[in-house]
N, C-alpha and C positions, 0 to 999 in steps of 0.2 A: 552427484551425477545429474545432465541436464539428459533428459528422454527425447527424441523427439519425435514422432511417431509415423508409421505409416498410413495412406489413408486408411486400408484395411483394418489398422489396428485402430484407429478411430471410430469404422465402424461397431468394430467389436464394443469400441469404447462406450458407445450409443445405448449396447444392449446391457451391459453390467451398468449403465447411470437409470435403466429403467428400474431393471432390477432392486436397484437400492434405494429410488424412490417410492419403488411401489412397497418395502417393506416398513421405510420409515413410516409412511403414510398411513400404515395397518395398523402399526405401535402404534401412532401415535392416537388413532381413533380409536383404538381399544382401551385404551390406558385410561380410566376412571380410579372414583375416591374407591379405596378398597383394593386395587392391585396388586400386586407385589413387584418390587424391579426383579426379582428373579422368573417371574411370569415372562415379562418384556422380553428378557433375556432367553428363554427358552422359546418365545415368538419366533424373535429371528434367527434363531437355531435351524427350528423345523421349517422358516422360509429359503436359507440359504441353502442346506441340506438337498431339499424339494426340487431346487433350480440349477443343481450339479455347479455350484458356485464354493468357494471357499472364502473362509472368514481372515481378516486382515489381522484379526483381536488376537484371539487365541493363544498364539504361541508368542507372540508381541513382545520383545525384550529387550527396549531399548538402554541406554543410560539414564532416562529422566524414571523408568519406572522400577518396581522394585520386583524381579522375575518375570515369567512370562502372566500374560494379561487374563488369561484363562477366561474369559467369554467372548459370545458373541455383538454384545452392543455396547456405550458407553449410557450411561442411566444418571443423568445427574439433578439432583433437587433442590429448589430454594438458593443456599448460597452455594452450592458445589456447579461449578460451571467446566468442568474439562475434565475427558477421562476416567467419571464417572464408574467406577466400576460394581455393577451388579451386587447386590447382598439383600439380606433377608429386610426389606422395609416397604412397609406397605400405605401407599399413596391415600393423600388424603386430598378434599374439597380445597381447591385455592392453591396448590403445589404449582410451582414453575417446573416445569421437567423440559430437561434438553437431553435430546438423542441423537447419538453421533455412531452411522456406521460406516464400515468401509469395506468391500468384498472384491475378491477378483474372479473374473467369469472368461472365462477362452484368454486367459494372461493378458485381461487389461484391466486394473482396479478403476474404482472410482470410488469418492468419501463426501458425502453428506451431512449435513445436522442440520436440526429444525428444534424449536420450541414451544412450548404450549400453555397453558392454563389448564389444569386438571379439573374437570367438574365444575363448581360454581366457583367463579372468580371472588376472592376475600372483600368484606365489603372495606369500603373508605380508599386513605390511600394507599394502602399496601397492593389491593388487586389494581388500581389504575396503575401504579407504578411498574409491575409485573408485565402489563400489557404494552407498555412505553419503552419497555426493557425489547420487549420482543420486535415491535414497530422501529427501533432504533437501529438493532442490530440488520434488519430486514430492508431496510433502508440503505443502511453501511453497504449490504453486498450488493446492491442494486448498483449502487455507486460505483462500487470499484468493478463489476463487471462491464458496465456500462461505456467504462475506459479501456479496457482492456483489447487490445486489438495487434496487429502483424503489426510492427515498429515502434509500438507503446512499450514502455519500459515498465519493470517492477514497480518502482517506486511511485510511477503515477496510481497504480492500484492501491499504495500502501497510504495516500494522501490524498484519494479522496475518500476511504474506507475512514482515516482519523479524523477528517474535516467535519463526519456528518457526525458522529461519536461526540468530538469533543462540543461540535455547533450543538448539540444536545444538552451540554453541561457536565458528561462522564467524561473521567480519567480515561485514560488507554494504556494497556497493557502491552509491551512487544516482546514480552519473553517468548511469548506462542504465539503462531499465528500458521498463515497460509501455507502452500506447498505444492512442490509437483510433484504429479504420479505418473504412472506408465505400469510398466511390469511389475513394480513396485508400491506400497503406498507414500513412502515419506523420500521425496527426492529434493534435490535442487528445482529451480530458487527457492527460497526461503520471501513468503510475502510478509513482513511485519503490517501490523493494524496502524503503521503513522508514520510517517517518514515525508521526502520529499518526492517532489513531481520531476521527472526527466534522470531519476537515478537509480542506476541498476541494470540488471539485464535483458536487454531487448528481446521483447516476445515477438516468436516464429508460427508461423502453420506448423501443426502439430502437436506442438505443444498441450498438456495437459495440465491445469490448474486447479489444483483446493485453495477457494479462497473462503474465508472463516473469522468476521468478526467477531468478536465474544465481548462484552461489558458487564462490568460491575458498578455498582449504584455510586458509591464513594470513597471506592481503593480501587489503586495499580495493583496491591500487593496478597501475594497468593500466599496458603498453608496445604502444607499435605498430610492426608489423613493417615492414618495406621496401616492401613492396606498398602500402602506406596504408590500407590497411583491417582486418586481421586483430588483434585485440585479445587478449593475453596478459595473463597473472597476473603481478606483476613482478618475483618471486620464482622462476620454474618451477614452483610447485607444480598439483596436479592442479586440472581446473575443470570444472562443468556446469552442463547451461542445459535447464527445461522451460518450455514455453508452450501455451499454450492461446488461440483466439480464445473469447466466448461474447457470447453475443445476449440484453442486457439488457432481460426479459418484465417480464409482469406479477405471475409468481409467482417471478421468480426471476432466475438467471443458467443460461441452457441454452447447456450446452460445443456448438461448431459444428463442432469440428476432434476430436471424438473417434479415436480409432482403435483398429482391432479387436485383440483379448488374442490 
């Protein structure tokens, strides 16, 4: 299903992208060596709760995952880059952590992730790498938002998201990628991280977009953990994941889920 929205429901859309920016933003500035991801995970419990909002997670039970999701954030560290799901482990100095949430607030979601460097960056090249991980990905969605506009098709978002990725020297991954939301969180189109330019579904006013680079160091190729949801690099090496929803105008693509510097 493609959504297409009302302006009203766009507005609304405004105030759930605050929303989910301001709790990422909390996590993530809380989140030191010593944490726990179930900490995290009980943060934005008590923020969505707080903001008469509902969590996207929770009851989440798609076909890729193994039952419903049962929390509220995605928590993922070092090489686990997607879907992250919360358990008893507690962050240390130099961890990559990506968090990914998505909430609906007056029936319009919005879905975010951001990435970090926990505490003091690993010295040599493991923390430069982690950091280049994160600037790559942050780059990538700058990119494919940047295109993104009323008569722009999917696929130009999908190529120039792959262009800055693979100009980087990283693999691309298309099994996961972007997506629209509305009422819902996982809608039509499907944005893959690499494709070409001029193919696919023409983007409308209204329209609402998760767009979601994610990289790994030196695999396309994913493992999933015991839990059935948590998605590795196949290799261990390091991963990150930005995302941004935006609300496709009339002059543009206006980011919904910004967050404050």
């Amino acid at each position: 299903m493609i959504e297409i929205l009302t302006p009203q429901q766009v507005e609304r859309g405004r105030r759930t992208g605050a929303l989910v920016a301001e709790i990422l933003h909390t996590c993530a500035e809380r989140a030191r060596p010593g944490t726990n991801l179930l900490e995290i995970d009980a943060w934005a419990r008590e923020m969505i709760e707080a903001a008469g909002a509902v969590s996207c997670y929770v009851d989440y039970a798609p076909s890729f995952g193994r039952g419903p999701f049962g929390h509220y954030i995605c928590t993922s560290v070092n090489d686990a880059v997607l879907h992250g799901r919360p358990r008893d482990q507690v962050l240390a100095d130099g961890d990559l952590l990506s968090l990914d949430l998505a909430v609906s607030l007056d029936g319009v979601v919005t879905d975010s992730a951001i990435s970090v460097v926990v505490g003091k960056p690993r010295p040599g090249a493991e923390g430069k790498q982690a950091q280049e991980l994160i600037e790559v990905t942050e780059r990538a969605l700058a990119a494919g938002i940047a295109v993104a506009g009323p008569g722009a098709k999917v696929g130009d978002i999908s190529a120039a998201i792959g262009s800055v990725m693979r100009g980087a020297g990283f693999p691309v991954n298309t099994q996961f990628g972007g997506h629209g939301v509305g009422s819902t969180m996982h809608q039509d189109p499907h944005i893959s991280n690499d494709g070409r330019a001029g193919r696919g579904y023409k983007l409308r006013p209204g329209l609402l977009l998760a767009i979601e680079p994610w990289v790994m160091v030196d695999t396309d190729e994913l493992t999933i953990d015991e839990d059935g949801w948590t998605l590795r690099s196949a290799t261990g090496c390091l991963t990150a994941h930005s995302e941004h929803t935006v609300a496709i105008t009339e002059d543009g693509a206006e980011i919904l889920t910004l967050r404050a510097s």
